[in-house]
N, C-alpha and C positions, 0 to 999 in steps of 0.2 A: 257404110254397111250397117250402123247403127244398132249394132251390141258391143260387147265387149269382147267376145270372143273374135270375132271377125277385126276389131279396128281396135287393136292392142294400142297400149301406151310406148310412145316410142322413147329411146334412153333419156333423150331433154327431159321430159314429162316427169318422167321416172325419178330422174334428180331431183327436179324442180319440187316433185311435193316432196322427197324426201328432207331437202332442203328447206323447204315453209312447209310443213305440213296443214298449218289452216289457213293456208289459201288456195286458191282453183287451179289446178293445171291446166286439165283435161277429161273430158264430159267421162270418161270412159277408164281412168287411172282406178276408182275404187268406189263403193258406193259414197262416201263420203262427200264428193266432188258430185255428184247429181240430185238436184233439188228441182220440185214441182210445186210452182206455184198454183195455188187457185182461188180464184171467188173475194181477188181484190185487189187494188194496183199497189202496182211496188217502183218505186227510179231506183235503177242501178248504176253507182255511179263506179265507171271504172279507174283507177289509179292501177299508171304503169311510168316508164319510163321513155323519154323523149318528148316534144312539144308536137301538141296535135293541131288539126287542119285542112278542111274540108273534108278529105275520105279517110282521116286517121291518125294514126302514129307513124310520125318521119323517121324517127329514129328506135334503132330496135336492141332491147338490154340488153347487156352483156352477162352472164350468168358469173355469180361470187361464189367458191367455193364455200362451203361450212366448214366452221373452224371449230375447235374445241377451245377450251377453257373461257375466260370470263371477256365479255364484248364477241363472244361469237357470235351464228348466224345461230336455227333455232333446229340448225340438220344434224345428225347423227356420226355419219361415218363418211368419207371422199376415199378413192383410192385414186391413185394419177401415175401415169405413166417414166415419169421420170424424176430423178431427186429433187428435192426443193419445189414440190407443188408445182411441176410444171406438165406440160402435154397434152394428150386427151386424160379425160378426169371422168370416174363414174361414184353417184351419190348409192347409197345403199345405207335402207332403213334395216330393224328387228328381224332376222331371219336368217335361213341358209340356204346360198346362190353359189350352188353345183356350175362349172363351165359352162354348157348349155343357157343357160337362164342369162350369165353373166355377159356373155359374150352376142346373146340374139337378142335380149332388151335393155342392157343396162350400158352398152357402149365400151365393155372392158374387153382386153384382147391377153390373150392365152399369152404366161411367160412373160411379160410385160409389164410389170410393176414395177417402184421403186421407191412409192412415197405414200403417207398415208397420213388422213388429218379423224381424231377421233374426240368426239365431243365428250365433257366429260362425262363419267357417268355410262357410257358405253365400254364395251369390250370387245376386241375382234382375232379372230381366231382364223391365221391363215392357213393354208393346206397347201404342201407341196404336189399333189397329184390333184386332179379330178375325183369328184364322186367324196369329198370328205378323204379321202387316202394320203399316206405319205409323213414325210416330216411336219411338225407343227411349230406356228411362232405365233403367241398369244401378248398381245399390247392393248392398255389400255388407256393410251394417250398418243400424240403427236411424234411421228417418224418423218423425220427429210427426207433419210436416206437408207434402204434396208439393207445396202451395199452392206454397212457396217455388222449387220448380223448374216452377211454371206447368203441372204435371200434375194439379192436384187433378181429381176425377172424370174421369178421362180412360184410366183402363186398361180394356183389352180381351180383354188374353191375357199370361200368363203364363211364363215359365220357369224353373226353378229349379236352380241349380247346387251341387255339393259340391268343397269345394279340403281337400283332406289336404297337411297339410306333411309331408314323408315320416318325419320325426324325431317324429313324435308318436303313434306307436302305441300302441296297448294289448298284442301281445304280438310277438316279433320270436326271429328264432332267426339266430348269425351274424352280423350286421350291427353296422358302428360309427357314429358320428357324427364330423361335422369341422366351420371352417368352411367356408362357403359364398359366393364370391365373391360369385354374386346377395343376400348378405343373409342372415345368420341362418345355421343349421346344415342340413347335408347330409347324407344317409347314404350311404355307402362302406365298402369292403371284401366285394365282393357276392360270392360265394363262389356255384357248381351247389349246389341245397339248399336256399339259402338264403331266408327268409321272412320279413314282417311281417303283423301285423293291425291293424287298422283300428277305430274306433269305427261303430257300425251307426247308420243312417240307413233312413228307412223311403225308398222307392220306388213312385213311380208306374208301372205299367204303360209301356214304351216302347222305344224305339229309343233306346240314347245313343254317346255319343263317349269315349272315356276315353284323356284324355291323361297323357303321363309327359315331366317334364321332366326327362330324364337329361343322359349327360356321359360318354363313353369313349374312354381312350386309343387303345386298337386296333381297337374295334367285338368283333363276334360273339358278342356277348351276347343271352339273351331274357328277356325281361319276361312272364309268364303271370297272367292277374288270375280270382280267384275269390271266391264267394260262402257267407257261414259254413262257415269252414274245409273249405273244397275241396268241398262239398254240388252248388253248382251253379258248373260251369266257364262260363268266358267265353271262354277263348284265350288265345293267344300275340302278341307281337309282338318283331320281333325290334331288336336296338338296333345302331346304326350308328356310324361311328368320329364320334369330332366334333373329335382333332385334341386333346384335352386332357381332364382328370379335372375342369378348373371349364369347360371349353369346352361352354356346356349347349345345347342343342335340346329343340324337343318334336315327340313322334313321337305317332301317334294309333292307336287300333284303335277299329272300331265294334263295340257289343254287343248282345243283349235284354237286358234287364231285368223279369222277372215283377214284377205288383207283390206289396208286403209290407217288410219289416222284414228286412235284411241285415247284415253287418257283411264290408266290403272287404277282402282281402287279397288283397296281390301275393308270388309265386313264381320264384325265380332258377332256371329251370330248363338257363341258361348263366349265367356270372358274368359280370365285368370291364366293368361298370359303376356309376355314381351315379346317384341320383335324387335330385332338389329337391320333388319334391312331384308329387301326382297329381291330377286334375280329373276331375269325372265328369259331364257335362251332357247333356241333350236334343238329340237330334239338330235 
């Protein structure tokens, strides 16, 4: 059908970049995954699994769940049908995936949960009813069995969350680390200019919240947050005194979010504040 609308991504796909998110699924997953060459030659060379042979690949991969903590895969969230990672399994990136969504693209089936694998650094916020309603059970790592908290087969909707500690970029320009009276390390010394980036998470389509828990002496600082190195802007927000350099608060901006495969970074575009870490969740 050749758009996107007409020739949706089916749950594999869906997983699949959730799962790698920098690599191809499917021509039609997110713009991310669609590239035009022109005006010069390129060899593509493909890497997959099984041994190839006149018309191809013989054998065809078996999909590895993503796992959280250290030696995982590079996916975010798995939820699977039965305790101990086993049964039908659906991947899900940054966002919130109401029944309808979960159950017509993502392979998940209504009441039927029981396990859940969560990378770290995510959050997942389940819901006993549809539509976000209902009891909630919020985890921010790895579940065999939700028997134990009297949730087995009982989720309905989903939300997914990303917490960046601000000290753990992949590339930063400017900025120092100290400690951090909340615990762990902080970064300071925010200088007009000044920048971090972020590890990329893929994203659901959505309306999200993106908090910053800063900390300023005098106030009059801004915080501006964008997407693969300043491609797509999201805004500003501006940062307020709090009365001290560990005196922290969180301030919020709301944003879109297209879906696809990002990598976060925030922009001092005033200085004279700290940040402890940044959230990015579903409205």
């Amino acid at each position: 059908y050749n758009t996107p609308a007409t020739c949706p991504p089916t749950s594999y796909s869906n997983w699949f970049k959730s799962t790698c998110p920098d690599a191809y699924s499917y021509a039609y997953d997110d713009t991310t995954s669609t590239y035009t060459c022109t005006g010069a030659s390129y060899t593509i060379n493909w890497a997959g699994a099984g041994s190839t042979g006149g018309g191809g690949t013989t054998a065809t991969p078996t999909p590895t769940p993503a796992t959280g903590g250290g030696g995982g895969t590079s996916g975010s969230v798995t939820a699977y049908q039965h305790c101990d990672y086993g049964g039908w399994s659906s991947g899900l990136g940054v966002g919130a995936y109401d029944l309808d969504l979960l159950q017509n693209n993502m392979g998940f089936r209504n009441d039927d949960m029981s396990s859940v694998r969560i990378s770290s650094g995510y959050e997942v916020t389940m819901y006993w009813d549809h539509h976000f309603l209902g009891s909630t059970l919020t985890k921010t790592g790895d579940d065999n069995c939700l028997v134990n908290e009297g949730w087995n087969d009982q989720v309905s909707s989903i939300k997914v969350a990303r917490k960046f500690e601000a000290e753990a970029w992949v590339a930063m320009s400017g900025v120092q680390t100290e400690g951090c009276s909340e615990g762990g390390s902080n970064v300071g010394w925010i200088d007009a200019g000044d920048w971090i980036a972020y590890p990329s998470a893929y994203y659901h389509a959505g309306t999200f919240i993106i908090e910053y828990r800063v900390a300023s002496l005098n106030g009059g600082g801004t915080v501006s947050a964008d997407l693969n190195g300043g491609s797509i802007q999201l805004g500003s927000r501006s940062i307020p005194s709090t009365g001290g350099w560990q005196n922290w608060t969180t301030v919020t901006q709301t944003v879109n979010i297209p879906e696809g495969t990002y990598a976060l970074g925030i922009y001092a575009s005033a200085g004279g504040w700290n940040v402890n870490w940044i959230r990015v969740r579903p409205q």
